[in-house]
Each structure stands twice: as structure tokens, then as C-alpha cells.
N, C-alpha and C positions, 0 to 999 in steps of 0.2 A: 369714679364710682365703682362702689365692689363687684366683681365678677362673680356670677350665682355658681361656679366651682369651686370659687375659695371654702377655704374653713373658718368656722366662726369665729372670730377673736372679741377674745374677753378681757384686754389691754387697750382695746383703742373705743372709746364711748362713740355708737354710732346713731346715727340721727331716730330709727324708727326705737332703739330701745329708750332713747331718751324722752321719746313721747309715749312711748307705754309708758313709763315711771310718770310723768304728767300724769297721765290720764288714768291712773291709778292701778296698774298693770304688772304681772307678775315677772313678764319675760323681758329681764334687763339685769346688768351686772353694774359691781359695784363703782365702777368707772364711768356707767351711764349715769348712777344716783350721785355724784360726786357732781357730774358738772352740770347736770338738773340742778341740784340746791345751791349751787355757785349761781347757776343766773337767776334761779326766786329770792335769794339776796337782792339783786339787782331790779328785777320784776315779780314784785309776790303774786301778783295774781297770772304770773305766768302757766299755771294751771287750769284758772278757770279760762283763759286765752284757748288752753288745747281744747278744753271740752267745746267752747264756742265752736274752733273751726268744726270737730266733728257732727256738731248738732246741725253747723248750717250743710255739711254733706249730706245728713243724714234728713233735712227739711229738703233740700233740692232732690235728692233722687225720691221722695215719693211725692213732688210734685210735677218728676219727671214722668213719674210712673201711672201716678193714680191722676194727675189734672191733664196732662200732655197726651198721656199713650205710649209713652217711649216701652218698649221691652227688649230693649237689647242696651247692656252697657258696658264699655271698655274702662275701667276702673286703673291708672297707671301709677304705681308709688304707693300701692295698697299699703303697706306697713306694718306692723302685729296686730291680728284679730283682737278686737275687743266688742263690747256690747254694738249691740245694729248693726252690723258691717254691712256693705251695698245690695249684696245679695239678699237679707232678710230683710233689709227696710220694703225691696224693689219687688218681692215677691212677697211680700205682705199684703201689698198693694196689688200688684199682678202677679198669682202665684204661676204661670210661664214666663217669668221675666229669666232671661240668660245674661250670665254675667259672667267676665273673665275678668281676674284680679292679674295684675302685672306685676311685678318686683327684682329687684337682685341684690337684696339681702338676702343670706345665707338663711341665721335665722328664722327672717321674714319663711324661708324656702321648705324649713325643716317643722313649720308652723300650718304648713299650705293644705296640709289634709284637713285641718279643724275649719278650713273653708270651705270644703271640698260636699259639703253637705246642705242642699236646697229643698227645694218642693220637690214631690215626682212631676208635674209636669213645666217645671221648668231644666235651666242648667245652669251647672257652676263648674267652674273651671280655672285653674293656676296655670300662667305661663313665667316661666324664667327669663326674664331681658333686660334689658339698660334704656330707657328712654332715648337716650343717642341709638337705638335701632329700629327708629321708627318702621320701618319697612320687614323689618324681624316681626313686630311685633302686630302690626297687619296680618302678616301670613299667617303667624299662630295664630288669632283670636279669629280668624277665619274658619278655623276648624272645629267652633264652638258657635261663632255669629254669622248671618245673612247680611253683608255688607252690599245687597241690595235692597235692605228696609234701614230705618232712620236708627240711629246707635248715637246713646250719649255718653262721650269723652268726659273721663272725669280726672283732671290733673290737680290733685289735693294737697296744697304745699310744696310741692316737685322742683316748679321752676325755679325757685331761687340756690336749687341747686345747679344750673345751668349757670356759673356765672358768665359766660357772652350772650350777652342781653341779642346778640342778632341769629349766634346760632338756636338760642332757645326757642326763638321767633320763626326763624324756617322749620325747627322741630315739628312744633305745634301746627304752623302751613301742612306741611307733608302728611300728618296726621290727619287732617281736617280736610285734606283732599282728597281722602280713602274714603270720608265716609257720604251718604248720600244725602241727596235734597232734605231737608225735612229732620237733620240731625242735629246732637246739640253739643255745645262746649261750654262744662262748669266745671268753674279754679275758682282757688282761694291764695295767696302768699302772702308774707310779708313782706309789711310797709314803713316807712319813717316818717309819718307825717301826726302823729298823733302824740306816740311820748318818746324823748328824746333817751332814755335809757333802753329803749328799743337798740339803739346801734350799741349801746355798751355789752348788752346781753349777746349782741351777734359777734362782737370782739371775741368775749369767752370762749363760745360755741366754737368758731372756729382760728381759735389756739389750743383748742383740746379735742375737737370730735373730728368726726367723717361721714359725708365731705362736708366739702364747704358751704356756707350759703351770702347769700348775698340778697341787701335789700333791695326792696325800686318802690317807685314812687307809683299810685296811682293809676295816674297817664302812662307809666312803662306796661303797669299791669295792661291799663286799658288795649295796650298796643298788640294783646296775644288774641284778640276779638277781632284784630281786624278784619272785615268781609262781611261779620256776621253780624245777627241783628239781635242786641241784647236786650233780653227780656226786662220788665220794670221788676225792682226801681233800680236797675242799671249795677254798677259798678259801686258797691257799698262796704261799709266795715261789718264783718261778719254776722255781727248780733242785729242789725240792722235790715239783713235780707229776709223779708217775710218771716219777721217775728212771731212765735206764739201770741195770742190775744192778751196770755197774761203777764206778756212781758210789754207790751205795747208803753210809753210814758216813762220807761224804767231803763232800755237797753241804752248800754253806753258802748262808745267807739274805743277798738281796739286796733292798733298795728296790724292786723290781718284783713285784707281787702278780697272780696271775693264777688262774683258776678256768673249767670248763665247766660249765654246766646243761643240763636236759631242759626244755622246754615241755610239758607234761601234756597 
């Protein structure tokens, strides 16, 4: 994963510009929009797939905020600001909610001020780190959050870039062992079990971009909950987790699996 001192390269297509170009986004070069429209060949509705994941982030943390009570969130793999980012959904709802956005993208880095703006009385705050620094990234957001009230981890797409499925698993442990009684863990990745040009489109992806990603199934996902107690309706494809009303009869199952838990 890129180190937050590099310089931005505009040769190599990397993950978060390629979902800004999805999600209809300004900050991405022409190397991102080359191997975006190379896999909407392969998945056309791989756009409305991006909006999905972000609407069910953007449904879970003000369910986190305004149904739960959560006001503190660790947000890991934030990626290029666009419309709702976690801070404005989370202080919509609680305007003291305190939020640290994580990343290392460069980019993502040179972007981090248009985050940088909340309620007065809450906080917003950017930390530079690599998800492999679990322990990095504790101590900073320490100096923004009270990691002794309840803080929900939000790992949005991330893990599949972890391709050992066991280190990504102690990651997410180690992280979740920071945080205390009463806290929460919501992810989304992708999955293989719904359309099979799902793994063709991740060929693409990673014979051209950075880094890499890698599927899992399900059950793999399920496997990053372990300890905890996930809220209903569990472990679902994205468009399916606490639908709006007016989508209720209508949401269809997409390759991206997503789920919240409780920490006990």
C-alpha cells in the first residue's frame, strides 16, 4: 500500500480515484477513467454497486449515531471526499459526534483539509497511516477520540485489500481490542457469490491498478466479526441492509457484503 510521503502518481490507476470516477468525482486521472470503463464493460452497473456501498455507509453511521448513540468514529480507508462523508452524516445527527478519517493515499492526503470541517461542537480530524499500523493508528486517533467511551470502526472496502485473509483478521482483532465495551464494527467488501463477472472485473483491476484486491466469500467476510454480536439483519448484500422504505420489494443483491456488530 502507498506510503502517505510518496508523491502522487498519475501513471499508475489507484483504487480511491477509481471510485471517485464511479461515484461521479472529480479527483481521478485519466488512467483511473481507463480502467473504470474497462470494468463497466464487464459490470455496467458497476457504478450504481459504488453508490450502493456508500449509501449503506452513509445508512449505518446515522443509525450508528442517531438510533445507537455512538459519537465517536474511527473511519479507516476514508478515500476521496464526496457528498455525506462520515463526519456530516454523524453530526447531522449528533452535531458533537468526533470523527477521524484514516488513509495513505497521497491524494486522499492533499484532499484531507475539505474534511477538515465539522460542527463547532463536534471534531474532525485526518490521520496519515496504512491499516497494517493498527497500533499507529490507535495512538493517533487518540488524540481526537476518548477510547474510553464506545467508538465505531468503520472499515469500508479496505479488507480486500489485505490479500492474507489471516493477517487481515488479526488487523481488525487488534483494532477491536482498542476499542471498548459498548463499540461497534461496520465493513462492507466484495464478494463472489452473486455474478460471476464479479472476479473478471477484479482480473482487470488488478492487472492495472494499486493495490491489489482480492475476493472472499461471505463466511470469510463473516469471519472479521468474530467475538462480536451482529446486529440484524446480519451479514447482507449491501442494498439489502436497512433499506429506505422506498426501496423495500425493489433492492437487488450485489457482490458487496456488508454487516454491523456490537462488541459485548
Amino acid at each position: 500500500m502507498t506510503d502517505e510521503t510518496s508523491p502522487i502518481n498519475s501513471e499508475i490507476p489507484q483504487t480511491a480515484r477509481i471510485w471517485n470516477y464511479w461515484l461521479g468525482g472529480k479527483d481521478n486521472f485519466e488512467v483511473d477513467r481507463q480502467v473504470g470503463e474497462e470494468i463497466l464493460k464487464v459490470i455496467p452497473n458497476m457504478a450504481l454497486m459504488a453508490r450502493a456501498t456508500r449509501q449503506f455507509l452513509q445508512r449505518a453511521v446515522h443509525h450508528l449515531a442517531a438510533d445507537l448513540g455512538v459519537r465517536q468514529f474511527l473511519d479507516i480507508g476514508t478515500g476521496l471526499p464526496t457528498a455525506d462523508n462520515t463526519h456530516q452524516v454523524a453530526q447531522r445527527a449528533v452535531p458533537d459526534a468526533r470523527v477521524v478519517y484514516v488513509d495513505n493515499d497521497p491524494l486522499v492526503l492533499t484532499h484531507a483539509r475539505a474534511l477538515l470541517t465539522g460542527t463547532p461542537e463536534g471534531a474532525t480530524a485526518y490521520l496519515p497511516a496504512d491499516l497494517r499500523e493498527p497500533e499507529k493508528i490507535i495512538t493517533g486517533a487518540a488524540e481526537t477520540l476518548d477510547f474510553d467511551e464506545p467508538v465505531a470502526l468503520l472499515l469500508m472496502g479496505i479488507l480486500g485489500h489485505m490479500t492474507d485473509y489471516d493477517e487481515g483478521r488479526s488487523i481488525v482483532r487488534r483494532l477491536v481490542d482498542a476499542l471498548p465495551s459498548g463499540s461497534y464494527l461496520a465493513l462492507y467488501d466484495a464478494t463472489n457469490v452473486v455474478d460471476p463477472a464479479t472476479a473478471e472485473a477484479i482480473q482487470i483491476w488488478n492487472r492495472s491498478a494499486e493495490p491489489p484486491y482480492i475476493l472472499r466469500t461471505p463466511e470469510q467476510l463473516a469471519g472479521f466479526f468474530e467475538g462480536l454480536e451482529l446486529l440484524p439483519p446480519g451479514l447482507v448484500s449491501c442494498p439489502l441492509w436497512h433499506p429506505p422504505s422506498t426501496d423495500i420489494g425493489t433492492a437487488e443483491e450485489i457482490d458487496e457484503f456488508c454487516g454491523v456488530a456490537r462488541k459485548p
